[in-house]
N, C-alpha and C positions, 0 to 999 in steps of 0.2 A: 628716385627714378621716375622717368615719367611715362604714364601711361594712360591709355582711352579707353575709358568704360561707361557704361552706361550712367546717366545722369539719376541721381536720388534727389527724392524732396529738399536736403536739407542744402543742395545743391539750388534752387530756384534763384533766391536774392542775388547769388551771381554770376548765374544765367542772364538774369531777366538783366544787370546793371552791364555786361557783356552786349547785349541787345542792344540795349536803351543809346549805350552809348557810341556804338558804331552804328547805329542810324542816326543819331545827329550829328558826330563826326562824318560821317559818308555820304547820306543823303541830304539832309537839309540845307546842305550852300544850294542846291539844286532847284529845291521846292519853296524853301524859304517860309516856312507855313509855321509862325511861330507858336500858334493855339494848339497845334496837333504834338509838333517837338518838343514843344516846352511845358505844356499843358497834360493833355491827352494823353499822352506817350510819359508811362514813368514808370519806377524799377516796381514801385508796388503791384501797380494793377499788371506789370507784366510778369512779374513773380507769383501772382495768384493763380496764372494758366498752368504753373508746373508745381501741381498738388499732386500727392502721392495717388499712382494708378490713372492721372490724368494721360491723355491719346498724346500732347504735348511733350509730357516726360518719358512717357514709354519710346518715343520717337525720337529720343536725344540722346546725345554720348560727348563728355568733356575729355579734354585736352586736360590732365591732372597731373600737377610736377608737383610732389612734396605738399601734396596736400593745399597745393593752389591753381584754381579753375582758371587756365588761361585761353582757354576757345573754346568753342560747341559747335556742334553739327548735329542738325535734325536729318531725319531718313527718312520716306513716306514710300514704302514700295521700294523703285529703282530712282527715284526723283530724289536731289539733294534739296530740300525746303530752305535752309539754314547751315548757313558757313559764317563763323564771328569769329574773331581771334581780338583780346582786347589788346589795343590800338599802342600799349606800352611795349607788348610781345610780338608785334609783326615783324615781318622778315628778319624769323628765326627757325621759321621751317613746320611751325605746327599747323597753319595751314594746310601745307600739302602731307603733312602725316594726318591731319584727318581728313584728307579729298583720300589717298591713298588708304586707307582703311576704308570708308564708304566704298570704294571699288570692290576690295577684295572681298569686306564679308559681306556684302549685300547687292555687290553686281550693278551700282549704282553706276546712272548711263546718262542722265538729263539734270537738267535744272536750269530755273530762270534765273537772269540777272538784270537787273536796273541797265537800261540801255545807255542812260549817264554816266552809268560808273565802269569807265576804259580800267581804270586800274585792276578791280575785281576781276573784268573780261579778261585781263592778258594773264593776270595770275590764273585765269581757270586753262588759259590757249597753252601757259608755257607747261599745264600739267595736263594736257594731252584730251582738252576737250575743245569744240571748234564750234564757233558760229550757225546755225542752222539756215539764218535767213526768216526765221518762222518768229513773229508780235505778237504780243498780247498788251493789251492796257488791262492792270487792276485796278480796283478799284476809281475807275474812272477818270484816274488820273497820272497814274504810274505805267510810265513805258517799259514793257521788260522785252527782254532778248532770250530766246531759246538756243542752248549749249547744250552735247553731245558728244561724249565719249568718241573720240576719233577712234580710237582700239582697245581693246583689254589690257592694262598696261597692271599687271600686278607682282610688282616691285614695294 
């Protein structure tokens, strides 16, 4: 059966290879930045953020069917940080069973998205968050788009 709990250390490697690989699936046709997605960006040094008691792990919770991690969602407050479903498991609904949890048990009401990425926008619009109007560039290069809970929808 599957269920969302909180992410454990031994949980990291795939976490971090969930990450790794839906930002090069997702972002890089975009950026094209082969040294940062191929180089820089890899499952080790992003598995090294989710050490036991880490601010990273403590803020995450997987998508767990039979004892295989098929999504995460990070929480920071009311902000959703981190929404990944890996890319074999999409459109099967664990996406919006962990947007739908972030709602309920944490009242989560915001988060940025890649202003590139329509697809992620509309999955966030069909589950009942909408457009702000309000930019930000990160790190000096990444456009994001601010999203906001249209209503309490806790279903």
């Amino acid at each position: 059966m599957a269920t969302i709990r909180p992410a454990k250390a031994p949980d990291a490697s795939r976490i971090a290879e969930i990450i790794v690989t839906n930002y090069r699936v997702n972002f890089y046709p975009f950026f094209h930045n082969d040294e940062f997605y191929f180089s820089e960006l890899n499952v080790i040094d992003m598995a090294a953020e989710y050490t036991e008691n880490s601010e990273e792990l403590k803020n995450t919770y997987v998508f767990d069917d039979k004892n295989v991690v098929k999504g995460i969602i990070s929480i920071n407050g009311n902000e959703i940080e981190k929404l990944y479903v890996e890319p074999q498991f999409q459109s099967q609904g664990i996406g919006a069973k962990l947007l739908r949890f972030a709602v309920s048990e944490f009242d989560a009401s915001f988060l940025w998205a890649l202003e590139y990425n329509k697809r992620g926008i509309a999955f966030y619009q069909r589950n009942g968050f909408t457009l702000t109007g309000e930019k930000m560039i990160e790190d000096e290069w990444v456009p994001l788009v601010k999203m906001e809970r249209k209503n309490i929808c806790r279903n």
